[in-house]
C-alpha positions as CSV (number, residue, x, y, z in Angstrom):
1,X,112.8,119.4,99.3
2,X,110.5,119.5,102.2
3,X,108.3,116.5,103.1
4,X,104.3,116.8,103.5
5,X,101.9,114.3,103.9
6,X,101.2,114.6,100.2
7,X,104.7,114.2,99.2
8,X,106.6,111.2,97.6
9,X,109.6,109.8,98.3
10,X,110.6,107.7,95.2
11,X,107.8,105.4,94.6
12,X,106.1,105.4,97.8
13,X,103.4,108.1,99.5
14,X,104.3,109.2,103.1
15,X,101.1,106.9,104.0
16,X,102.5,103.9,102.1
17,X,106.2,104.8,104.1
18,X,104.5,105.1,107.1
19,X,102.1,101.5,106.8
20,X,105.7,99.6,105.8
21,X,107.2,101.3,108.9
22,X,104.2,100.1,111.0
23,X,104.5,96.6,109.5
24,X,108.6,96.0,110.5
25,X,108.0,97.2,113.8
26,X,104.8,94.1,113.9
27,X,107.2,91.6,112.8
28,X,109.9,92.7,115.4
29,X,107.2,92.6,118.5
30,X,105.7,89.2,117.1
31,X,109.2,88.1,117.2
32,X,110.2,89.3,120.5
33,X,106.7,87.8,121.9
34,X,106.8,84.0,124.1
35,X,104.1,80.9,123.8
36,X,101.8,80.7,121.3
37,X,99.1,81.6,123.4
38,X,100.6,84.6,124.5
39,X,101.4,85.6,121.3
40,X,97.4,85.4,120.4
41,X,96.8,87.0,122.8
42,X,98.8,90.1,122.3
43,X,98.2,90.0,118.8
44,X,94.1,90.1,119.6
45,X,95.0,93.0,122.1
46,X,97.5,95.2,119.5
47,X,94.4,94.9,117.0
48,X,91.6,96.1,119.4
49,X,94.3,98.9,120.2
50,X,94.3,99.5,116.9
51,X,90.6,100.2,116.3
52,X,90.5,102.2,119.1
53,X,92.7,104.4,117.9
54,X,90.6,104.9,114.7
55,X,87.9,107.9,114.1
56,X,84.8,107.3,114.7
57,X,82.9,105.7,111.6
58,X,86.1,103.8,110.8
59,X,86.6,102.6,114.4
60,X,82.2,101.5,114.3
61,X,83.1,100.0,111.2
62,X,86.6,98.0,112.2
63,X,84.6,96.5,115.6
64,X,82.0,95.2,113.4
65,X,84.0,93.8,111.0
66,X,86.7,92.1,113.9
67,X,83.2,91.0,115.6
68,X,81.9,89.6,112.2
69,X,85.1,87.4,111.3
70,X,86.0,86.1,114.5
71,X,82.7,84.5,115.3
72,X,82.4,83.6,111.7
73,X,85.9,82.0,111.1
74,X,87.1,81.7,114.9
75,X,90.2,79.2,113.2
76,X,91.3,82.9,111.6
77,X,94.1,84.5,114.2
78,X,93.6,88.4,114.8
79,X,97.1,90.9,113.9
80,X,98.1,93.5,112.8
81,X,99.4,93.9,109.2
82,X,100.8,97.3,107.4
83,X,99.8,99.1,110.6
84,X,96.0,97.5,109.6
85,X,93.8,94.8,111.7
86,X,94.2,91.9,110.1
87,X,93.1,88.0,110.0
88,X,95.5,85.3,109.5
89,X,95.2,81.4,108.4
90,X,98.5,79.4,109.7
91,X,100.4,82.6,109.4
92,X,99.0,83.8,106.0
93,X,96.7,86.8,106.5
94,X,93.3,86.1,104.8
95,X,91.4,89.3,105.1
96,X,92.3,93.0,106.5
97,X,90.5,95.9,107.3
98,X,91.6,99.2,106.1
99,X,90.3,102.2,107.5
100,X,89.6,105.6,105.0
101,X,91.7,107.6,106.9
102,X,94.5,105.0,106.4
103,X,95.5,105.8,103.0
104,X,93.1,109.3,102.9
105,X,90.6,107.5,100.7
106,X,86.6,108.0,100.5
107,X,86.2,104.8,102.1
108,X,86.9,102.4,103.7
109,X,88.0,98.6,102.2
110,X,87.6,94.9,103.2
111,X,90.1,93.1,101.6
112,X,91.4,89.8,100.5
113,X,95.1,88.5,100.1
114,X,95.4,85.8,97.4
115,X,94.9,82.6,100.3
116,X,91.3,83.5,100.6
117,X,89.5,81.7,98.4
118,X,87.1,83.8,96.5
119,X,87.9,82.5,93.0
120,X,84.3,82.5,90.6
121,X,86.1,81.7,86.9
122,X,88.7,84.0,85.3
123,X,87.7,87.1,88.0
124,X,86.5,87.9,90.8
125,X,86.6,91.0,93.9
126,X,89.2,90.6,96.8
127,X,88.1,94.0,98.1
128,X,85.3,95.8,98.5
129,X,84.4,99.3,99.8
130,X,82.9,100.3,103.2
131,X,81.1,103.1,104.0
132,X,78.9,101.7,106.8
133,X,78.1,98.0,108.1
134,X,74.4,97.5,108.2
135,X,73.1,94.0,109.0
136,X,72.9,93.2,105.6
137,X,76.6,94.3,105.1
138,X,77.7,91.8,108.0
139,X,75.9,89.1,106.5
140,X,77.6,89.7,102.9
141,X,81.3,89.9,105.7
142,X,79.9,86.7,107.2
143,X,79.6,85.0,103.6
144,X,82.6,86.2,102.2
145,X,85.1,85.2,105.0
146,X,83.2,81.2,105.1
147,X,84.0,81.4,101.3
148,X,87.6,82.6,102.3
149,X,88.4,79.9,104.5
150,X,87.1,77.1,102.5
């Protein structure tokens, strides 16, 4: 059996292989990293890397999105996570960007782990789809990630 991009091994997509891949080798450079500062600080610059590394509506999209939550939740740490930039609470990532091109998808996706809290009754979104951040878009970012961090 050959492998394409489009090919599964087991359970998983290529894509899928490829994000937990990116996500052991994050936790073996966070380990390997010194102070707590400079760990911050490496972090912040392996997610700018990141976004740079992204075509071109996804990369617009991922600096507006990294500009949006760090002003709006400076407490929230910049990483990576899965290979995706991510924003962390005390070591607990809140909210992540995932680019279209990520997974193949039409889209793009802001999304929410389970320590954001978002909770309106019995259900409620944890991600939502981006295919361009207007003003009004960063403001809806801006509300969401307040709400997240309580």
């Amino acid at each position: 059996m050959t492998s394409t991009d489009n090919s599964t091994h087991g359970a998983f997509t290529a894509e899928e292989r490829a994000a937990m891949k990116e996500h052991a080798q994050e936790r073996k450079k966070a380990a390997r990293r010194g102070s707590r500062a400079e760990k911050a600080a490496e972090a912040e610059r392996d997610v700018l890397a990141k976004i740079a590394e992204m075509q071109d509506s996804d990369r617009v999209m991922a600096e507006r999105v990294h500009a949006v939550v760090t002003t709006t939740a400076p407490t929230l740490a910049p990483r990576l996570w899965y290979g995706m930039p991510a924003y962390a609470l005390d070591g607990k990532v809140v909210c992540f960007f995932q680019s279209a091109a990520k997974f193949k998808a039409r889209y793009a996706t802001l999304g929410f782990n389970d320590s954001a809290r978002l909770d309106e009754g019995p259900m409620w979104a944890t991600a939502f789809a981006l295919t361009e951040v207007t003003d009004e878009v960063e403001e809806r970012i801006a509300a969401l990630v307040r709400r997240a961090v309580g």
